[in-house]
C-alpha distance (Angstrom), angle and dihedral (degrees) to the residues before:
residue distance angle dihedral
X1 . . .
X2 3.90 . .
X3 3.65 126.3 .
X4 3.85 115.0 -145.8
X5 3.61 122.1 -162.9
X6 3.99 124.9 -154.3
X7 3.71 125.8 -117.9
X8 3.96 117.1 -145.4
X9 3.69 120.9 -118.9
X10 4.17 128.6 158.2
X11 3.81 106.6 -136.0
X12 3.75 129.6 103.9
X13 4.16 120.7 2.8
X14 3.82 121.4 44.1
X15 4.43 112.5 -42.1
X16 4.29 114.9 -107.9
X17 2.96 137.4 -169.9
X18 3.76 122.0 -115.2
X19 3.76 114.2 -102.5
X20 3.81 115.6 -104.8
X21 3.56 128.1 -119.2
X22 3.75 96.1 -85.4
X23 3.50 137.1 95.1
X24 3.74 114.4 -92.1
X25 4.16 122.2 -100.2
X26 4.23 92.4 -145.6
X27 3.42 132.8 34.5
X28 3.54 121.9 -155.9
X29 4.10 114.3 -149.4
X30 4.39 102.9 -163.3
X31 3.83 108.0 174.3
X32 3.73 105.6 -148.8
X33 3.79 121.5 -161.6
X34 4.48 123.4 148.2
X35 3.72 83.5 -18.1
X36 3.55 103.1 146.0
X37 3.73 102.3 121.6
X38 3.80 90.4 60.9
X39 3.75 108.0 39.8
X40 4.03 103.8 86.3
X41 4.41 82.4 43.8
X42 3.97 83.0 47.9
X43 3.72 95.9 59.5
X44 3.45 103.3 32.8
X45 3.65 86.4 61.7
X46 4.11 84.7 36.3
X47 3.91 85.4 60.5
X48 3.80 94.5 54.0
X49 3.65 96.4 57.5
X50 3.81 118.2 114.2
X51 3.53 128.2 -132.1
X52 3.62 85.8 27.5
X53 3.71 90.8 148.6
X54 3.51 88.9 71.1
X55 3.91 96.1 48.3
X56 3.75 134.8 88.1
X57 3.43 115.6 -160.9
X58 4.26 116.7 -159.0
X59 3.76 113.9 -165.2
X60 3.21 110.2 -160.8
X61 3.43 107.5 -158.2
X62 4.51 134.4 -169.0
X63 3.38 127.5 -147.2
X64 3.84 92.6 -34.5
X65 3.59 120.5 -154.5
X66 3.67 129.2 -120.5
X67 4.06 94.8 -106.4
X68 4.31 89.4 44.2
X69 3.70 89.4 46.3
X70 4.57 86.5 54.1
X71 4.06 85.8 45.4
X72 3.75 101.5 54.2
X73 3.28 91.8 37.6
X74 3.77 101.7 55.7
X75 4.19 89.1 34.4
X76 4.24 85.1 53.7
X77 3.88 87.0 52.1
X78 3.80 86.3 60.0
X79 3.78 103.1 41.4
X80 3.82 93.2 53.4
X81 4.05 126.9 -145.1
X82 4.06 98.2 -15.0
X83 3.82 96.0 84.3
X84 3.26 124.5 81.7
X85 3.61 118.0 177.0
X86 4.16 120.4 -157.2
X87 3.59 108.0 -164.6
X88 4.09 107.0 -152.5
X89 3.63 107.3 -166.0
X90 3.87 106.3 -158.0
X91 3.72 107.0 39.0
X92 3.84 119.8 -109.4
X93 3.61 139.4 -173.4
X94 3.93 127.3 -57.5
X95 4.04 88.3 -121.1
X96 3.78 91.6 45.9
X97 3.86 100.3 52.1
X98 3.84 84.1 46.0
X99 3.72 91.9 60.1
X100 3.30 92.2 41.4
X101 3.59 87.6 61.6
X102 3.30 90.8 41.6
X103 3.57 94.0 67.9
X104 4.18 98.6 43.9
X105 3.73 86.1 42.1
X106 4.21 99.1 120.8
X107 4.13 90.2 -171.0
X108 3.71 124.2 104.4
X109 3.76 80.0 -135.0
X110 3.40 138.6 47.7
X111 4.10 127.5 -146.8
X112 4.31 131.5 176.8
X113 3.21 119.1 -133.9
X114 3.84 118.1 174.9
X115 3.58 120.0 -151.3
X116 4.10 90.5 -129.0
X117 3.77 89.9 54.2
X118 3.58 130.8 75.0
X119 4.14 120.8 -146.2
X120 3.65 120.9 -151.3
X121 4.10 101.8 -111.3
X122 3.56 89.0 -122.1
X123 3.94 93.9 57.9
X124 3.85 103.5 90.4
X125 3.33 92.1 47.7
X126 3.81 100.0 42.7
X127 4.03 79.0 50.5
X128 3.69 98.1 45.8
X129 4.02 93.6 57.6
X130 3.87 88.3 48.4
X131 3.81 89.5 65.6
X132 3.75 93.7 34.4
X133 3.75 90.6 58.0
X134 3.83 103.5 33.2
X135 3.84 91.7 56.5
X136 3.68 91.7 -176.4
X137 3.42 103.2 49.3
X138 3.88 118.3 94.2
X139 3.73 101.4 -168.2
X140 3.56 140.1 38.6
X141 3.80 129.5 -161.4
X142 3.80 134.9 174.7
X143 4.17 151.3 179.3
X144 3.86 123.1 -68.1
X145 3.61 146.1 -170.2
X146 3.90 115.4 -124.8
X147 4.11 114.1 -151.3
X148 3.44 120.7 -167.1
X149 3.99 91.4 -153.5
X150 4.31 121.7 36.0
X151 3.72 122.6 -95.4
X152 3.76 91.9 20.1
X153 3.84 118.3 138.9
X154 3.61 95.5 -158.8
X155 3.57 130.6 73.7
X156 3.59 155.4 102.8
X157 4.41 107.3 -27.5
X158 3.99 101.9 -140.5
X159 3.35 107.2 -164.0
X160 4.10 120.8 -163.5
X161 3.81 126.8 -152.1
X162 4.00 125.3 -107.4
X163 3.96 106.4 -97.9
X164 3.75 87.0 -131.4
X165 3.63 98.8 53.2
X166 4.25 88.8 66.6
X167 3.87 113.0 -9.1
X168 3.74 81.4 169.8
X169 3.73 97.9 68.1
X170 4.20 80.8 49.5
X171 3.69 87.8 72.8
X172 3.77 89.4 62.7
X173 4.08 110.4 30.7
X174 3.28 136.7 54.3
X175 4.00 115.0 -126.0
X176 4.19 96.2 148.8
X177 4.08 84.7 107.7
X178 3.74 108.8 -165.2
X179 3.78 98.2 -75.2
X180 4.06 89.6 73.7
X181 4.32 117.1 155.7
X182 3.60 125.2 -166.8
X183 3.35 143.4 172.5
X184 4.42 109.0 -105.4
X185 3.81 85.9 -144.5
X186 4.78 85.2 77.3
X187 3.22 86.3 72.8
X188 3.52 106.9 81.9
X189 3.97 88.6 52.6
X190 3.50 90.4 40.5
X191 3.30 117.0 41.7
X192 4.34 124.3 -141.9
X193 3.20 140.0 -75.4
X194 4.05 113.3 -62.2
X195 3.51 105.5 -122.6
X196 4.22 96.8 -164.9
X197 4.14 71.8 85.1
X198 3.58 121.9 88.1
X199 3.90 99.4 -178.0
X200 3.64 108.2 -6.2
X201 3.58 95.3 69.5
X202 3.18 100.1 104.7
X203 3.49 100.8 51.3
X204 3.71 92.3 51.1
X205 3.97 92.4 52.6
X206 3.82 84.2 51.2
X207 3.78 95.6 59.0
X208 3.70 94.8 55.7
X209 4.07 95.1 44.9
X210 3.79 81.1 54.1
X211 3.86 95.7 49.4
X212 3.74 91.3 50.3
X213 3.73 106.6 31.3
X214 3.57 146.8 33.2
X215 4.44 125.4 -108.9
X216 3.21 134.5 -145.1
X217 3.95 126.2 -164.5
X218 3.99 117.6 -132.6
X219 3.38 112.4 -129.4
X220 4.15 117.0 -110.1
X221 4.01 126.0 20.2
X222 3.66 113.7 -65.1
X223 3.62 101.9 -150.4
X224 4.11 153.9 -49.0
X225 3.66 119.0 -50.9
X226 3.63 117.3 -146.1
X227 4.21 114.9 -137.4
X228 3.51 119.0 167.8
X229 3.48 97.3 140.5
X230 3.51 91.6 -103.4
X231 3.53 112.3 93.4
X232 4.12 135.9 91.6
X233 3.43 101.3 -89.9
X234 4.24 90.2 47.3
X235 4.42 92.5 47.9
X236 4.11 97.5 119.7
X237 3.83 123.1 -128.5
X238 3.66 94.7 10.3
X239 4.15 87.9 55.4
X240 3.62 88.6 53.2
X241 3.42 98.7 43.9
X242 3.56 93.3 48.4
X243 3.84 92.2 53.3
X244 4.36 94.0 51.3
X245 4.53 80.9 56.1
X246 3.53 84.6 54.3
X247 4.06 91.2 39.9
X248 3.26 88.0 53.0
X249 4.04 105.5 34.5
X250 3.88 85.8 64.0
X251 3.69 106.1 29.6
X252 3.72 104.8 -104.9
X253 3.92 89.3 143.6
X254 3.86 100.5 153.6
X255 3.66 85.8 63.4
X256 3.67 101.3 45.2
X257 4.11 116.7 114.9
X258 3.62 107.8 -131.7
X259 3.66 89.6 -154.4
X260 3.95 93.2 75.8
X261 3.74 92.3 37.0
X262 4.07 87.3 105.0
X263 4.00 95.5 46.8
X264 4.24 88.6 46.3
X265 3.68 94.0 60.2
X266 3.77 97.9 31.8
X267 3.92 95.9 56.9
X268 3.69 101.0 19.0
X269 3.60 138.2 85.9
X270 4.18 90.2 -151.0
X271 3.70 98.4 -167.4
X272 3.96 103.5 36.7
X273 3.79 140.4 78.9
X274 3.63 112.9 -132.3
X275 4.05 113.6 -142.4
X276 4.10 117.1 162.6
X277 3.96 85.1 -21.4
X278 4.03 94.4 -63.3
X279 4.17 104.9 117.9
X280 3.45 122.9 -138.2
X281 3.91 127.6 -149.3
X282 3.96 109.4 -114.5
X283 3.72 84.0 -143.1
X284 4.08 86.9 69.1
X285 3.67 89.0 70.8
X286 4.35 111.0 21.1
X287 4.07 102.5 64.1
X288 4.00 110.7 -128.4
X289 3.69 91.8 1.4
X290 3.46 99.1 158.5
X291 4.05 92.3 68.8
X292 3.68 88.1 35.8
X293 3.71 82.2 70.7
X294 3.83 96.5 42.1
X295 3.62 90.2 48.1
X296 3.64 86.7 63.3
X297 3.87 104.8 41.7
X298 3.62 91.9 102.5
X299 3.66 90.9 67.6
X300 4.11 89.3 68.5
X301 3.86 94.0 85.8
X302 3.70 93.5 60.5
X303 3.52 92.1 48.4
X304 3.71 99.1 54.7
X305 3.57 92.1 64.5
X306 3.36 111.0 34.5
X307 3.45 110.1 53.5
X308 3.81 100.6 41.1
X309 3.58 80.1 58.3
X310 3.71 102.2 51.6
X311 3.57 93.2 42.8
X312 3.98 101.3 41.5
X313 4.05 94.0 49.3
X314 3.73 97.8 77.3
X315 3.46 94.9 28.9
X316 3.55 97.2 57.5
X317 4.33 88.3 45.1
X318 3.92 78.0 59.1
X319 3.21 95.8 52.3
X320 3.34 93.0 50.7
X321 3.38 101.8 54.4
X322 4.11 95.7 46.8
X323 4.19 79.5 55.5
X324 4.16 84.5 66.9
X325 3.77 92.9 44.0
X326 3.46 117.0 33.5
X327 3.30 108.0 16.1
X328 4.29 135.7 -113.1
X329 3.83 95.2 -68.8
X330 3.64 88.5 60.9
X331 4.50 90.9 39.7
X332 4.11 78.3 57.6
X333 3.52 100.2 48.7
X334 3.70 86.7 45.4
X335 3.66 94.8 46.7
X336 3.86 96.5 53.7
X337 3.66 89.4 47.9
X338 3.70 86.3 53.4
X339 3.55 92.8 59.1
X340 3.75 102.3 37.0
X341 3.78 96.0 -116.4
């Protein structure tokens, strides 16, 4: 691994000031893997962002190509001192480069930004004085816009709920969108990111910030969420799968899919935290967990039905409809795909 520091310069995107000689407020955690498409977009936008003095930005960056490698370096000549770029050699997990970052990160708090989404430049900022004024709160959350297509300002407004209107229903749904802040000091209570997950890891982390600490939503959307269908969080079996450990891990049983029950257990280490391959018990970081759990057994029944249901019904109309056009090899195929055998 190599870490690359950038050199300031004035020409070309939007003039900054050099950093001072202080340790930064945010740090920004981008995750960088065959990104080329998006990188000039990414600091364009990256260049618009206010406050930026007080903002270190870490990309953390796999296996980078030749032509990536010439267009974060001449983009970090232009954005001055606030880059730092960690070249990681052999790619690794999503959840591991994040802790990675995690631990170089020199901000009191901690922002993602994902090189296919775009942040309103107001966002870490608007973020920042959430957690300076809510001293209590650990983590704060906030509205996007979902695009189906990149760089489009139109799109689907997803609103999330006020933590104090139902922090009980925060215990069971995810509503940390992909703009999340929070402060670096949470993660001695609650652990990192488990990296046995390849797209549920943020969800998971989110559970135990919520059993240990309070929220707090920022006020206005923080930026454009990219969904093509394409991404971690939208890859099939694996996401579903993922989602019934987490179900499970935390004792949201009426939601579990039955379906994936198989696949959870066979791949996944329920009721550990994966960091650098060394597990760690759940129970370190939720108090009484173990009758948490029991507590909740009695949700199981409800789960068992409904789900399977939910999710089977317009899987099986699909299935019936591939039987009319491409025949029952291909309704097989489909079928174990379905089920993530």
């Amino acid at each position: 691994m190599v870490e690359k520091l950038s050199i300031s310069d004035t020409s070309g995107y939007e003039k900054l000031d050099k950093m001072k000689a202080k340790k930064p407020t945010i740090t920004v955690l981008t995750s960088l893997y065959r990104c080329e498409k998006y990188l000039n977009s990414y600091f364009q936008h990256l260049s618009k962002t206010s406050g930026l003095d007080e903002v270190e930005i870490l990309l953390l960056h796999n296996e980078p190509t030749n032509k990536e490698l010439e267009v974060v370096e001449s983009c970090m000549l232009l954005l001055g001192k606030c880059v730092r770029h960690i070249v990681i050699e052999k790619r690794e997990s999503y959840y591991k480069s994040l802790n990675r970052g995690v631990d170089l990160a020199e901000g009191k708090y901690i922002a993602i930004w994902n090189v296919d989404d775009i942040r309103m430049p107001d966002s870490l900022q608007r973020q920042a004085l959430t957690l300076d004024q809510y001293t209590d709160v650990g983590f704060t959350y906030g509205d996007t816009i979902e695009t189906p297509e990149y760089g489009k300002i139109e799109g689907k407004f997803c609103c999330h709920p006020e933590y104090e209107e139902n922090p009980t229903e925060f215990l069971r749904s995810y509503f940390g969108s992909c703009f999340p802040m929070w402060r670096k000091s949470i993660h001695e209570r609650v652990g990192y990111f488990d990296e046995q997950l390849f797209s549920g890891g943020d969800f998971d982390f989110w559970l135990r910030v919520v059993h240990l600490s309070r929220l707090k939503k920022t006020k206005g959307p923080l930026g454009y969420f990219l969904n093509e269908g394409k991404g971690l969080s939208t890859v099939g079996w694996r996401n579903a799968a993922e989602r019934t450990v987490i179900e499970l891990r935390y004792g949201i049983f009426d939601k579990i899919n039955f379906l994936f029950l198989y696949s959870a257990i066979k791949n996944y280490r329920i009721h550990s935290i994966f960091r650098d391959g060394i597990p760690y018990k759940i129970s370190k970081y939720i108090p009484n967990y173990s009758v948490c759990l029991l507590k909740r057994l009695p949700l199981f029944p409800w789960g068992m039905v409904k789900y399977p249901l939910v999710y089977l019904i317009p899987k099986l109309a699909k299935i019936i409809h591939l039987s009319f056009t491409l025949g029952p090899r291909a309704v097989i195929h489909k079928l174990f795909k379905i089920l993530g055998l």
